[in-house]
Every structure is written in structure tokens, then in C-alpha cells.
C-alpha positions as CSV (number, residue, x, y, z in Angstrom):
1,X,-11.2,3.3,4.1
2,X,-10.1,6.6,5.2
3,X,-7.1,8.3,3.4
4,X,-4.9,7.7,6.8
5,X,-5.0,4.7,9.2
6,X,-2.8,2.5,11.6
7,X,-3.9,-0.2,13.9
8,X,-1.8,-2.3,16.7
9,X,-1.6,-6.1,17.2
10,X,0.2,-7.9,19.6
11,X,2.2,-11.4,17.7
12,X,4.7,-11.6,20.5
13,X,3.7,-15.3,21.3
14,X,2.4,-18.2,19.1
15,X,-0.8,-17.8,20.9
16,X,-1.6,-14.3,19.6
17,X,-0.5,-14.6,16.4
18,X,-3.0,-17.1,15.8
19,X,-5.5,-15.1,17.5
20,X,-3.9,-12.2,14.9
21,X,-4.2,-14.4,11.8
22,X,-8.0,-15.4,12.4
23,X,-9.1,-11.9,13.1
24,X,-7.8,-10.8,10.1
25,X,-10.0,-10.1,7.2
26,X,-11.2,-13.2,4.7
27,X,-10.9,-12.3,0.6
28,X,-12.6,-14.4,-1.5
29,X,-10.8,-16.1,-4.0
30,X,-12.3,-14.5,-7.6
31,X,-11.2,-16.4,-10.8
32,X,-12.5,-13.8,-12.6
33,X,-10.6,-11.2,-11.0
34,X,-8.0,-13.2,-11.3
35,X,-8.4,-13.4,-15.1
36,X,-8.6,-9.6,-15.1
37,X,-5.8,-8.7,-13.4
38,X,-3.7,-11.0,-16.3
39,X,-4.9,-9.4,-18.7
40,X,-3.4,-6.0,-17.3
41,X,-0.3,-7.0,-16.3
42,X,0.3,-8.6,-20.0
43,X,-0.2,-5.6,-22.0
44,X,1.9,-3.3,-20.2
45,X,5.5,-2.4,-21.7
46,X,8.7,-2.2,-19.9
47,X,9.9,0.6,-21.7
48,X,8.3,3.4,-20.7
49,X,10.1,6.5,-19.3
50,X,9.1,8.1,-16.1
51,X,6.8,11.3,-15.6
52,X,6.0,13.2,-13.3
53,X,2.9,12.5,-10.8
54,X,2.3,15.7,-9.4
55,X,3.4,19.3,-10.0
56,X,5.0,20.2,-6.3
57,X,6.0,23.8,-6.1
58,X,9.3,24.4,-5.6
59,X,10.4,26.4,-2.8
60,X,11.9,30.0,-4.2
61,X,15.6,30.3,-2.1
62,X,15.3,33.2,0.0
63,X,16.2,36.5,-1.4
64,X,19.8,38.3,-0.4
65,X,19.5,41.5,1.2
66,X,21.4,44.3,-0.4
67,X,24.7,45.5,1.4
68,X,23.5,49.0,2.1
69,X,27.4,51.0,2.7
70,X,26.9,54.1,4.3
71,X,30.0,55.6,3.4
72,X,30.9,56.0,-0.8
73,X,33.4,53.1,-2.2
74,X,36.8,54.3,-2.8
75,X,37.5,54.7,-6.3
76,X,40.9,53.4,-7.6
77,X,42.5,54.9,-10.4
78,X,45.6,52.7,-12.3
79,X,49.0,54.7,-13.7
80,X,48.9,53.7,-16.8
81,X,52.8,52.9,-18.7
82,X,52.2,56.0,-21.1
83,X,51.8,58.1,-17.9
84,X,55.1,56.5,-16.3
85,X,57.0,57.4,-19.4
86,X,55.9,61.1,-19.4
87,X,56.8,61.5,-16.0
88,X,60.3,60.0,-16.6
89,X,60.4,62.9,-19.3
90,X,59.6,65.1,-17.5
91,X,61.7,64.5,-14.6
92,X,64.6,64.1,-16.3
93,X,64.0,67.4,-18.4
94,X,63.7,69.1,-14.9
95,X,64.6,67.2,-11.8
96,X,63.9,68.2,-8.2
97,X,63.2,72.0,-9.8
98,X,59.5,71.6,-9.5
99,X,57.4,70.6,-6.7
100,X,55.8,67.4,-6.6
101,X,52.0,69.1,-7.7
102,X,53.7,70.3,-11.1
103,X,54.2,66.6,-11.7
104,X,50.7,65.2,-10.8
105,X,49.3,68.5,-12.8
106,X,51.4,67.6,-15.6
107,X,50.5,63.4,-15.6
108,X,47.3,63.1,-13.8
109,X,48.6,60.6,-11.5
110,X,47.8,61.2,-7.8
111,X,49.8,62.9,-5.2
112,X,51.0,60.1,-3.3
113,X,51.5,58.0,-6.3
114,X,53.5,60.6,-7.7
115,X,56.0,61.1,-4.7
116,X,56.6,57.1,-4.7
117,X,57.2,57.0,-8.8
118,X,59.9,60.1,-8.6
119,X,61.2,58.8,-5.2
120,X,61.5,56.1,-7.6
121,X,63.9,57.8,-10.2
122,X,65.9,59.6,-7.6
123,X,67.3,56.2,-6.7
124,X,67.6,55.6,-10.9
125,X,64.5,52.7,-10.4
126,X,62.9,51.5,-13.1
127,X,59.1,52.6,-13.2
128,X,58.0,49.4,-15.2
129,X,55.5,47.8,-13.3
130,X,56.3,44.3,-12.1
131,X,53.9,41.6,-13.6
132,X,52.5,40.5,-10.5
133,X,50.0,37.7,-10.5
134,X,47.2,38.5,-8.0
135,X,45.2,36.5,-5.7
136,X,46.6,33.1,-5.1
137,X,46.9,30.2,-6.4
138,X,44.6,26.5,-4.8
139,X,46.6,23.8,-3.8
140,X,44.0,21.2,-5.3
141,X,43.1,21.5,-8.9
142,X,40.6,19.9,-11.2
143,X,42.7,16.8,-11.5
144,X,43.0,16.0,-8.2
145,X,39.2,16.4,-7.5
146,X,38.7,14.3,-10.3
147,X,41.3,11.5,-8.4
148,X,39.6,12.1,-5.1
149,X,36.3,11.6,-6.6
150,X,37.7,8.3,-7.8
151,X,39.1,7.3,-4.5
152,X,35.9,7.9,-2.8
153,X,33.7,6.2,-5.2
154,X,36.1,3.0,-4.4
155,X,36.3,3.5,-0.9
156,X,33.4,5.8,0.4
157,X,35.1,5.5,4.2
158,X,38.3,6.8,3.6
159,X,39.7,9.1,6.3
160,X,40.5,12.8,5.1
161,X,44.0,11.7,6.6
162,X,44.2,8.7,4.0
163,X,42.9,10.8,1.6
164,X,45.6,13.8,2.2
165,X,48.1,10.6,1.9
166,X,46.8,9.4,-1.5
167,X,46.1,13.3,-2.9
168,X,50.1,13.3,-1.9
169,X,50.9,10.5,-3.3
170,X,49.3,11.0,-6.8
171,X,51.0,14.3,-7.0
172,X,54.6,13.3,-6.4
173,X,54.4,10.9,-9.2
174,X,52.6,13.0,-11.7
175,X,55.7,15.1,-11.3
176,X,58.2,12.2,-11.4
177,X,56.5,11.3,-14.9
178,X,56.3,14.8,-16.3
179,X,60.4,15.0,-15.4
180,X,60.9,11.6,-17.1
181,X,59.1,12.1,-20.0
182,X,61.0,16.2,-20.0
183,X,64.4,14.5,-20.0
184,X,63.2,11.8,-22.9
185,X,62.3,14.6,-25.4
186,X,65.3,16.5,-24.7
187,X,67.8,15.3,-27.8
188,X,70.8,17.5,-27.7
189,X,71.0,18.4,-23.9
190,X,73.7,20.9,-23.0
191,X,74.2,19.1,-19.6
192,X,74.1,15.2,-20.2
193,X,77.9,15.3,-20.4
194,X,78.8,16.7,-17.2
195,X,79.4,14.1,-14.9
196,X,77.1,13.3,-11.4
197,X,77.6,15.3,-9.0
198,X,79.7,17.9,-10.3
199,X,77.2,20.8,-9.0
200,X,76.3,19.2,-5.9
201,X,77.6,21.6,-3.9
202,X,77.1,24.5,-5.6
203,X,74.5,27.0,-3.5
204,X,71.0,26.0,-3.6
205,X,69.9,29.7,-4.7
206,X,72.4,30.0,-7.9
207,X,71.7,26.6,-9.0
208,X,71.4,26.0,-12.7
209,X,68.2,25.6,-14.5
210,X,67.6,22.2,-16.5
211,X,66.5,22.5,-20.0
212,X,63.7,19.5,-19.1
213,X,62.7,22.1,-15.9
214,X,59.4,23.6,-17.2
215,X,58.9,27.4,-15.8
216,X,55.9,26.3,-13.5
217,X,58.5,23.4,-12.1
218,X,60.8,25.9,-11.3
219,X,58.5,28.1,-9.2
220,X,57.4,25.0,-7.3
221,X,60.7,24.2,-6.7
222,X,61.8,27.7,-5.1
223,X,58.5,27.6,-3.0
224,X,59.3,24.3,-1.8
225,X,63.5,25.7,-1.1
226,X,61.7,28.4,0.6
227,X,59.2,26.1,3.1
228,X,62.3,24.3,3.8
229,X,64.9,26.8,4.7
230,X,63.2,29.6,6.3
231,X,59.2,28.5,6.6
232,X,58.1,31.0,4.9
233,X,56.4,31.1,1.4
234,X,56.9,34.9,0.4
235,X,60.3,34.6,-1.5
236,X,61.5,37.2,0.8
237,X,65.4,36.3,2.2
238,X,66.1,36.4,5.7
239,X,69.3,36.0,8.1
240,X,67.1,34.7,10.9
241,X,67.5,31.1,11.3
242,X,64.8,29.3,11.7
243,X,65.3,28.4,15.2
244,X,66.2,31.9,16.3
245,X,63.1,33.1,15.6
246,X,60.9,33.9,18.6
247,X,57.7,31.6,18.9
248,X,59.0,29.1,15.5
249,X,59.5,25.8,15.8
250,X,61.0,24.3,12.6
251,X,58.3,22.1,10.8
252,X,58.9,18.2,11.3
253,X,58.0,15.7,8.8
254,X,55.1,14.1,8.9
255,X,54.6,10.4,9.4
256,X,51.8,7.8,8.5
257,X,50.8,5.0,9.9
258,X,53.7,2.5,8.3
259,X,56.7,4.8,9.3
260,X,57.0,6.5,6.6
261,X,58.0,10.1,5.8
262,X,56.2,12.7,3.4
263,X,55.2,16.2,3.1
264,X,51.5,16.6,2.4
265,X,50.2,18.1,-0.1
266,X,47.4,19.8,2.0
267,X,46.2,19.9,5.7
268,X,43.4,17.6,6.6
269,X,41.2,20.9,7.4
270,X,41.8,21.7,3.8
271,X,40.5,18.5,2.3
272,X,37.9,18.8,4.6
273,X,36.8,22.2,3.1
274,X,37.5,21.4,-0.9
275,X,35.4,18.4,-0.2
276,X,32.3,20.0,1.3
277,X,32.9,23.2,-1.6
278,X,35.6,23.7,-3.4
279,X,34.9,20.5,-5.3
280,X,32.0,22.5,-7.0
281,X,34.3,24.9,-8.9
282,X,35.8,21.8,-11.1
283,X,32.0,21.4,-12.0
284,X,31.6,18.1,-9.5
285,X,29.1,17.4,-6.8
286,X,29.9,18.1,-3.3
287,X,31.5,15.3,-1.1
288,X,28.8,15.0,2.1
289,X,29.4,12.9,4.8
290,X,26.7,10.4,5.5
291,X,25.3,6.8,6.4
292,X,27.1,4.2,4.6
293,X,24.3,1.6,3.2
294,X,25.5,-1.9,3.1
295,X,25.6,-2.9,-0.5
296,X,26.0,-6.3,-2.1
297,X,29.3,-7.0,-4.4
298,X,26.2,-7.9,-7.1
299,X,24.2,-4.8,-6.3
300,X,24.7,-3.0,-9.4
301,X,25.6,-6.2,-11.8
302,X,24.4,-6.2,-15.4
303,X,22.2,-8.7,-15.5
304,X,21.0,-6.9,-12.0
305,X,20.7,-3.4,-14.1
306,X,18.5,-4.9,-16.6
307,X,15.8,-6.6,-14.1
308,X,15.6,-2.6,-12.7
309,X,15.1,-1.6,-15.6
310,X,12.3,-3.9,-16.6
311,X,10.7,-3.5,-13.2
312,X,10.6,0.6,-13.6
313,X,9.2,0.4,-17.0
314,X,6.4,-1.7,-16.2
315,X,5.7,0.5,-13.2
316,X,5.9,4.0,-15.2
317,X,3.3,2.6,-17.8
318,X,0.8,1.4,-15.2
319,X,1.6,5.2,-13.5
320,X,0.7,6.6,-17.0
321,X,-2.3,4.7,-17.2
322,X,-3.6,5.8,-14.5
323,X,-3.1,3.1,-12.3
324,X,-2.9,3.3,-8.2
325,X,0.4,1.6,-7.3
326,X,0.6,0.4,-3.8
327,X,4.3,0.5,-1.9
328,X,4.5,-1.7,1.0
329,X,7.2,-2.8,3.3
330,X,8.2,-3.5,6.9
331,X,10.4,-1.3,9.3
332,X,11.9,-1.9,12.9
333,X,11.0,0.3,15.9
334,X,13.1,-0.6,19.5
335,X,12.7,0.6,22.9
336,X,14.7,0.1,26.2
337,X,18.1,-0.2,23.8
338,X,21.4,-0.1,25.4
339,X,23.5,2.6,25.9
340,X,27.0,0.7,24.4
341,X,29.5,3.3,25.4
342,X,29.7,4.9,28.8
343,X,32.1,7.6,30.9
344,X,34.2,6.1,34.0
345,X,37.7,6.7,35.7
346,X,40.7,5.5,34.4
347,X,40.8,2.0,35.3
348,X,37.1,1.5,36.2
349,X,34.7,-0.2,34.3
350,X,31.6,1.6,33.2
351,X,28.9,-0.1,34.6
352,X,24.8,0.3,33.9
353,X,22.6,-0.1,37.1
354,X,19.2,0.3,35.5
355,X,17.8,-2.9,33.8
356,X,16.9,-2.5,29.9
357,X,13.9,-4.4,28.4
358,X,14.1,-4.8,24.7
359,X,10.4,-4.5,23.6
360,X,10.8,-4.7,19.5
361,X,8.2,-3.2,17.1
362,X,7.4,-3.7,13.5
363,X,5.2,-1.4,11.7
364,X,4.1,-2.8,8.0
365,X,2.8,0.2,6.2
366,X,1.8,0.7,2.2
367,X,2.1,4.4,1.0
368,X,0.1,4.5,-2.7
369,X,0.5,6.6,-5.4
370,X,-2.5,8.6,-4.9
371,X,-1.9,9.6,-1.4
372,X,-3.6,6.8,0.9
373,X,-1.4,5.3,3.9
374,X,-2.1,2.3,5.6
375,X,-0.2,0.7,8.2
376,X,-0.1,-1.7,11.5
377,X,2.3,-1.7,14.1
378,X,2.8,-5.3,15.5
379,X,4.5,-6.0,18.7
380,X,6.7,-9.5,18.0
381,X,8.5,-10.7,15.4
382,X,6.9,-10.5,11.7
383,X,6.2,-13.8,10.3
384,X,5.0,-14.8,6.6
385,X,2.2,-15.7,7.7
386,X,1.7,-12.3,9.9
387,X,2.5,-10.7,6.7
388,X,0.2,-12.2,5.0
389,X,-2.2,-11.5,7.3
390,X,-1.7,-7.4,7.1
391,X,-2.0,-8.4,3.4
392,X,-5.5,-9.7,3.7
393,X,-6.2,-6.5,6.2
394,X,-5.1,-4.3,3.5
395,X,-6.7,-5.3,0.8
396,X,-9.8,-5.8,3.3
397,X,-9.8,-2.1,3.5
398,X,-9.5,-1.8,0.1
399,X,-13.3,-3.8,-0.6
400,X,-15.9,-1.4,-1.2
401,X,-14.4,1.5,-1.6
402,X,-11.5,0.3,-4.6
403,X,-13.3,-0.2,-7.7
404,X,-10.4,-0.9,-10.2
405,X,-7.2,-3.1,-9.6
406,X,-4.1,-2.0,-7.3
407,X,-0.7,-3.1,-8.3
408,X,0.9,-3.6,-5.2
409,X,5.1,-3.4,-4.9
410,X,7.1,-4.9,-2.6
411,X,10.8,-6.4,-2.0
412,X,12.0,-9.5,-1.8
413,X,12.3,-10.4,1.7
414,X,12.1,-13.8,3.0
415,X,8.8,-12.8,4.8
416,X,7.1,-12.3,0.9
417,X,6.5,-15.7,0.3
418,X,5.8,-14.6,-3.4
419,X,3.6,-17.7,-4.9
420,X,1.6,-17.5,-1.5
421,X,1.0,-13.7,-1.8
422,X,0.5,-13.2,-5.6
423,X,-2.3,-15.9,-5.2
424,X,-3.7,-14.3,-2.0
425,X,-3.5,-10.6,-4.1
426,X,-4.6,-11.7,-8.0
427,X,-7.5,-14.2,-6.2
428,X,-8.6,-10.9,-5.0
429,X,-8.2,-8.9,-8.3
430,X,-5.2,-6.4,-7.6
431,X,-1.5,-7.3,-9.2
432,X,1.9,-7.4,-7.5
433,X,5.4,-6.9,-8.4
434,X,7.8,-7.8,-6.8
435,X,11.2,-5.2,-6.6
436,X,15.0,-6.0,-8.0
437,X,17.0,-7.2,-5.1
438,X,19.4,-4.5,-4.0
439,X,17.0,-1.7,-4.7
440,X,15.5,-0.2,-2.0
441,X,15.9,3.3,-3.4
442,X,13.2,2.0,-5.9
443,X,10.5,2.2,-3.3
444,X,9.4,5.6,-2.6
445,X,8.0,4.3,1.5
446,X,11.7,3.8,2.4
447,X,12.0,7.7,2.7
448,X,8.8,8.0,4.0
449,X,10.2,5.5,6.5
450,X,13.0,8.3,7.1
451,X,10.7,11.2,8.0
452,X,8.5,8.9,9.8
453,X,11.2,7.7,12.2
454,X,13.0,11.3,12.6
455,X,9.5,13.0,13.6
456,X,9.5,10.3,15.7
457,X,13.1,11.0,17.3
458,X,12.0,14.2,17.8
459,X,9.4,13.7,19.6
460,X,10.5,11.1,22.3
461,X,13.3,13.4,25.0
462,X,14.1,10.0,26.6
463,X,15.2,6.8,26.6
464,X,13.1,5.7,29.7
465,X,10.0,5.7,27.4
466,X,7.4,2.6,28.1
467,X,6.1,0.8,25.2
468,X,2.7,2.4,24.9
469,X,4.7,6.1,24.8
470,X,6.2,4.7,21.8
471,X,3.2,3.5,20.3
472,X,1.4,6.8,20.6
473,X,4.6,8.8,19.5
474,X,4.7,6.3,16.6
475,X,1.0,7.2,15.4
476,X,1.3,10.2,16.0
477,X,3.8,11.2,13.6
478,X,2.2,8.9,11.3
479,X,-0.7,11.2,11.2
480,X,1.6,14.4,11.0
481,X,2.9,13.0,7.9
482,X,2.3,15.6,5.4
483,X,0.2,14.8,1.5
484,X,2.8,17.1,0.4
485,X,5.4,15.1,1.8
486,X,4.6,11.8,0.8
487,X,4.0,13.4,-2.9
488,X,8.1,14.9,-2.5
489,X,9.1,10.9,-2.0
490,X,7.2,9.6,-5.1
491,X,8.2,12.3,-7.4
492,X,11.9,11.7,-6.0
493,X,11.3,8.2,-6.7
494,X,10.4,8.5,-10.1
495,X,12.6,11.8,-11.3
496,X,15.8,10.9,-9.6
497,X,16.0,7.4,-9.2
498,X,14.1,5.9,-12.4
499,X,16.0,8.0,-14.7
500,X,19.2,6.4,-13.2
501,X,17.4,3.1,-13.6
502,X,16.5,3.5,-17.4
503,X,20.0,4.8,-17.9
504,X,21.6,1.4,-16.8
505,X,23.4,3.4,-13.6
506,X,24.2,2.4,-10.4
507,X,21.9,3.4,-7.8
């Protein structure tokens, strides 16, 4: 058997697929074998942890090229306090009888600085420097990435406008609670005898500060006065009214889908952004958007978690051994599919004029551990007894050239009737194992499946593709499937996923 091969058979009609089944190859039934193959499969444990099969170089990320600046960096030089006070010595020793050089000679602060500083005293200003907190401060901190993470982990399709909503949501009653459980501790308030109401109209900017008001509180609440009176954020008073302003519209409410008003926390393009890389500075994985997999309720069950875990012990111990483990399964290949959405005028239906024919194709493959690929693309729907027909092929191919036993892996689809097919695979003296339900990430040939079918997409530029165009497209990016390749999938396999799997995770 050559280390790559794929054959076609046509099983569209009861006719063939007999034709199919009786061409297919004949494996004696070996008791012997049989006995064998027992024998391996009952000393193998179910705890051993994964290893690596082969050593794939990793791909070194491409090297930053230094910013070269032509012109020198400007240097910045800080006035330190001990310099501010010497100049307010001086100044006020001398006054305006010096120039402004004699000053910078005599502090060492720069000429420009120095004009500002003693413009500065002139007006009898105080030359402390204002503690002024640089840069700014992100809307969504660690605990709300670690809320959104719990949101999506609940509900993977969530909008980013539902998520805004929630994000909004969890904040308004974190603060609620922190000003409950402020005004609970507070024993001997000042305030709790003045009746309700008695500073309501008092003006929002001299209002009185609550003991239970933390300092951070505060400052949220004068940002928030600010947004609402003038739309700006910088503190700065203005006379303008909002609606005087040329080219400002006052900002509106938002509302969600029930009717109901709130002020969110963030824009969508925000959330969008935090979620894609700003998640990563709270030390969390980035958010991508993807494929949802259909997942049982029972997919990641304990009992469930235990059978993985059996299952990916006794395959990393027949891997240590040095045994050749055999992945098979089925995938679906369609031509002549529908277009389901279409453009027409307003009013006007969008009608097809061309005729599609729906020719499906099923190609059962087996990617080993040791390299080899086999598969078959069938025309027609895959029966159990076509499959175990491409069993008997493959382990036709095998004859000959396989001295020792093959452990063979596949799922549990209906098509694997499993008495008929561990009989049909012991008799011949190879072993099978049959995968956890729900686990497809256990089987390293559903990603070769993925590069398979996206060489494949790339190849075909149209939809008006006949079925023997598909057929040729389909083998050949089988054969442009890389040994480096299918090595990435089987390493993934068994240093990403099995670890999970030992671990009792969900997968």
C-alpha cells in the first residue's frame, strides 16, 4: 500500500452497491489473530498520559524591524518642587528687577518654563504642581471580563448589543450594593436626621458629599453630571447650552428591545474591540468569533468525562507502545447546492432560472498515526454495509505489507454497526475502539477533514462545477495534503485535547 491513496465507487442505486460490496476485498477470518489481538487490548492501562508523537518545529514569529528616527528624540527635563521653591525665593527677594535668563541661570529650569512659573507668581499662583493622573482610565475592568467571560460561556451567541446590555446591567447593581452596604456600616451618620428632600433643590454642583460616598463614587458621579449637562467629559464649565452649540445634538437615551431606557456602559465597537484584545490584559483568552458546534445537553456529563478519559488512556499507551493507530471516519461533499438568498426589487420575488442537481458525495478516509492516508469517495448514500465494505478494502490494503496489529478508532455512528465490525477487524488481527459520543475533537482526521475541504474551496471558482470537476479537485487536494500537516493534527490531538480529557474538562 502506498503511503497515499483514494479510489471512487459509485453506491447511488441498490444495484451498484451490490456490485460495490462484492468487489470489495475478502479477509479471512483468523482465530488466531483474533486471540492475539485480545491479548493486546487486555494489557493496556487507561491511565497513561499523553506524549508527544513527533517533534514539529515551531515556526519562529517574524522579527520587528527597528524604528530607525532620523531626527534625535526630544529630551524632556521635569521642574522638580525644590527648584519651584528657589524660584519663589528668588522672585520674591527681587521681582521683575532681573530678566527672565537670571532666573533660568539661577534654577536650571528652561526658558519657557521659567516665563510660565513667574507669569505664575505675578498673578500670586501657587507653583505646586497639580496631581494629575495621566493617561486614562478603561471603561471595562478585570471584573467585568471576568462576567463577560461567564456570559459567553453560557450563551456563546450572544449579540455584542445584548452583551453591552448585560455588561450595563451588572454594573448598575454592583454600585447599588456597594451604596447599600456604605449606608449599613455607617453608625453615627451626620445626615440620617435631616428629613427627605430637604436638599433637593439645592444646585447640583454645591451638593453635599455623603459620608457612605466613597472618593472614586464621587468622581463617577461628577463625570456622569458632566455627560449629562453639557456632553462633555473634561470637567471644564461652559455657558453654551447644549443645544446652542453648533453641529451638537443632545445625546438621547438608549432603548432595548423591551422599551426600556439605560445608559450603556460602553459602545458596541468597544465591546467588540475588548473582546478581540483587551480581554488579554486581565490575563484571559481572547473572545474570537467562530462556527458554533452543535453540542448535546450530556456532552460534557460526568459519567460522559470519565468514558473520555478511559478511551484517551488506552489510546496514549498503545501510542507509547509503539502501536499504529488508525483514525477513520466519513465526511459529506455536495455539488449543484442552492443559492438560499438572492437580490430583487422591492416587491419582487427572487427567482432562480438555472436548474440545480444535488449530486451528494461521501468520502470515508483513515489518517494513521504514522503518516499513511487512505480514503474512497463514494457517490450515494453510505450504508453499513458500504461501510463495511471500505472496511474490508482497508484492511485489504493493509495485507502484506502490515506485519503487526492496527488499532483502528472510530465514532459511534449508526453506520458502525460495532459487533459486525469488531468481528470483521479482530477476525482479521487488528483492534478497534470505538470513541466517547460527543467527542469528535478526540479524532485527529476531523481537522484533517478541515484543511481537506478548505484546499478544496479554494480550488473550485464556481458553483457550476460538474461532478467529475469535483471529484478531481477532491483528490487532488487529498494528495496536496502535507506529512507535516497531518503530523500538526495528531500532535494537536494529543497535546491540546487529551490533556483536557485526563483533566476531567470539557472539550
Amino acid at each position: 500500500m502506498s503511503s497515499r491513496q483514494i479510489v471512487y465507487a459509485d453506491v447511488s442505486t441498490p444495484e451498484r452497491r451490490e456490485d460495490y460490496l462484492q468487489n470489495c476485498a475478502c479477509i479471512p477470518n483468523d482465530p488466531r489473530r483474533k486471540r492475539r489481538v485480545e491479548q493486546l487490548m487486555s494489557s493496556v492501562p487507561t491511565d497513561s498520559p499523553p506524549i508527544p508523537l513527533y517533534q514539529v518545529p515551531q515556526r519562529a514569529p517574524p522579527a520587528k524591524e527597528a524604528r530607525v528616527s532620523e531626527e534625535p528624540k526630544r529630551q524632556y527635563t521635569f521642574v522638580t518642587q525644590g527648584q519651584r521653591e528657589k524660584l519663589k525665593e528668588l522672585f520674591e527677594q527681587h521681582g521683575t528687577n532681573h530678566p527672565v535668563a537670571w532666573y533660568e541661570r539661577a534654577t536650571g529650569i528652561k526658558s519657557g518654563t521659567c516665563k510660565n512659573l513667574i507669569t505664575k507668581l505675578r498673578k500670586g499662583q501657587d507653583l505646586t504642581p497639580a496631581k494629575i493622573q495621566r493617561g486614562w482610565r478603561r471603561i471595562l475592568q478585570p471584573d467585568h471580563s471576568a462576567f463577560i467571560n461567564r456570559i459567553v460561556s453560557t450563551k456563546p451567541g450572544i449579540t455584542l448589543k445584548e452583551l453591552v446590555r448585560k455588561v450595563t446591567t451588572f454594573e448598575e447593581n454592583r454600585k447599588s450594593a456597594a451604596r447599600q452596604a456604605g449606608r449599613s456600616d455607617d453608625v453615627d451618620d451626620p445626615m440620617e436626621d435631616v428629613e427627605e428632600g430637604e436638599f433637593e433643590s439645592a444646585d447640583s454642583e454645591n451638593r453635599e458629599v455623603e459620608d457612605d460616598e466613597s472618593e472614586d463614587e464621587l468622581v463617577e458621579r461628577e463625570r456622569d453630571d458632566d455627560d449629562d449637562d453639557d456632553g462633555y467629559s473634561s470637567g471644564e464649565s461652559t455657558d453654551i447650552e447644549p443645544q446652542q452649540m453648533p453641529g451638537h445634538e443632545p445625546d438621547e437615551e438608549r432603548v432595548d428591545r423591551d422599551g426600556e431606557q439605560y445608559h450603556p456602559i460602553c459602545s458596541v465597537a468597544t465591546m467588540c474591540r475588548h473582546l478581540r484584545s483587551g480581554i488579554t490584559r486581565h490575563k484571559l483568552k481572547p473572545l474570537t468569533y467562530k462556527i458554533m458546534r452543535l453540542r448535546s445537553p450530556r456532552g460534557n456529563s460526568t459519567a460522559l468525562k470519565a468514558e473520555r478519559k478511559r478511551v484517551a488512556g488506552i489510546i496514549s499507551s498503545l501510542i507509547r507502545d509503539g502501536v499504529e493507530i488508525a483514525f477513520v471516519d466519513e465526511t459529506h461533499w455536495e455539488i449543484g447546492r442552492r443559492v438560499q438568498r438572492g437580490r430583487a426589487p422591492k416587491g419582487d420575488p427572487a427567482l432562480s432560472k438555472a436548474s440545480f442537481s444535488r449530486t451528494p458525495l461521501t468520502s470515508v478516509s483513515m489518517v494513521s498515526s504514522i503518516g499513511r492516508t487512505y480514503a474512497q469517495v463514494l457517490k450515494g448514500p453510505v450504508t453499513a454495509g458500504v461501510f463495511e465494505g471500505f472496511i474490508h478494502d482497508l484492511i485489504g490494503s493493509f495485507e502484506g505489507q502490515q506485519q503487526s496489529s492496527v488499532v483502528f478508532y472510530m465514532d459511534n455512528a449508526p453506520i458502525h454497526n460495532k459487533e459486525r465490525l469488531k468481528e470483521i477487524i479482530e477476525g482479521a488481527g487488528h483492534a478497534v475502539v470505538f470513541g466517547p459520543k460527543n467527542s469528535p475533537e478526540m479524532n485527529p482526521i476531523e481537522f484533517v477533514f478541515g484543511i481537506w475541504k478548505r484546499k478544496v474551496s479554494q480550488a473550485i471558482q464556481t458553483r457550476d462545477l460538474t461532478e467529475e470537476a469535483l471529484r478531481q479537485a477532491i483528490t487532488n487536494a487529498f494528495h496536496e495534503l502535507e506529512q507535516m500537516t497531518l503530523r500538526r493534527t495528531v500532535n494537536h490531538v494529543f497535546m491540546k485535547v487529551y490533556p483536557k480529557v485526563f483533566a476531567e474538562e470539557d472539550i
